[in-house]
C-alpha positions, 0 to 999 in steps of 0.5 A: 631104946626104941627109936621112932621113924617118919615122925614129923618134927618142925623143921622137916626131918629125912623122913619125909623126903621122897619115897626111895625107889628103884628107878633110883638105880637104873644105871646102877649103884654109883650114882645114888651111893655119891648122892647119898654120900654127898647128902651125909657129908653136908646135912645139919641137924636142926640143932647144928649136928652133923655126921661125923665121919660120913665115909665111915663104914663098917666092914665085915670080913671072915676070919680062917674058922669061919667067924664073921668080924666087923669094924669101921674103916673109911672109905677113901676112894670110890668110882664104879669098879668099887669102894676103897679103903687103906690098912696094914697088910699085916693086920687081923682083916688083911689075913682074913681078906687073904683067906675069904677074898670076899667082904661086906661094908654098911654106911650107916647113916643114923642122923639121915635115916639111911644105909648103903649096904655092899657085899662082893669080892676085895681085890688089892689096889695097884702099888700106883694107887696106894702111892697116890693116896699115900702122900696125900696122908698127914705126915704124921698119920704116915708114922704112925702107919710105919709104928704099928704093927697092927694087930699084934699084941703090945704090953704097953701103950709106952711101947706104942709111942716109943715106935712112934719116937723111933721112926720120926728120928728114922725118917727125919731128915726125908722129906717124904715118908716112903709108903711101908712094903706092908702097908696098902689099899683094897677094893670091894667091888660089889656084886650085891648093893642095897639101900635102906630108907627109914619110914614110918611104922617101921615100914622102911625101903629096902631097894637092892640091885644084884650083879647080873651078867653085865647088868645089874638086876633091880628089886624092892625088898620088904623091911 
């Protein structure tokens, strides 16, 4: 199962792009973290492939005996506070992030040989906030926020689809589905941030900048 690096297939693969370096970051992380994002959104393998989901990342929180856990949540918004993300307030990483206001997320950029890493404290968003990505939700996708009380245990998919039933007969008649009181936005704003650069030889750059005060301190790390 191993996976080869920096070989150099006809056309060019990410490999062979530039050396990841830390004048990269001079003014922080935002600006290479939209670049990279930018870059995973619009590469085509040279067999037509993209990167599904490139805003996908996974999350990694701590629940209240000290386990880590992970899954993949989108990022839905980003700027230089921080990256965003939307879920149940009720959920498994709501109560934990409650518990350790604190987190990790990892994009992993498989197809382009590349990885952001974040880790720092989770803040909720403004109710302001969430509104405004709320209704720029599928409708349907707003129901299902209203039908799933995440988490929880349910005896049957059946049961899931007949919540889903009851509150499209409940909100029917609205033209906009309200935000739940339970459901809404956080943001990871990080304190650390890492990238990773895949190179031949298993040689890959790791280049990361930590919080500093008001600055961020800049350093190369070994594979």
């Amino acid at each position: 199962m191993r996976v080869g690096y920096g070989k150099k297939p006809v056309p060019p693969r990410p490999s062979e792009h530039p050396h990841l370096d830390e004048s990269w970051l001079a003014d922080g992380w935002f600006s290479l973290f939209l670049n990279w994002l930018r870059d995973a959104t619009e590469y085509v393998a040279p067999g037509g492939g993209r990167i599904a989901e490139p805003n996908a990342m996974v999350l990694g929180t701590v629940d209240d005996r000290g386990l880590p856990a992970t899954r993949t949540v989108l990022c839905k918004g980003a700027d230089d506070r921080g990256l965003v993300f939307y879920t149940n307030y009720e959920s498994d990483k709501a109560h934990h992030l409650d518990m350790h206001p604190y987190a990790s997320v990892t994009f992993p950029w498989v197809l382009i040989e590349r990885q952001a890493h974040f880790r720092g404290q989770v803040e909720k968003v403004s109710e302001e906030e969430t509104a405004e990505y709320w209704h720029t939700r599928p409708r349907g996708s707003q129901l299902g926020a209203w039908a799933s009380h995440q988490s929880r245990r349910i005896s049957a998919r059946g049961d899931l689809e007949a919540a889903l039933e009851a509150v499209t007969r409940q909100f029917c008649d609205l033209d906009y589905v309200p935000v739940p009181p339970f459901w809404g936005g956080y943001r990871l704003k990080p304190s650390v941030a890492e990238f990773w650069q895949g190179r031949e030889n298993r040689l890959h750059n790791r280049i990361r900048c930590e919080k500093n005060g008001s600055g961020w301190e800049v350093f190369r790390l070994q594979p």
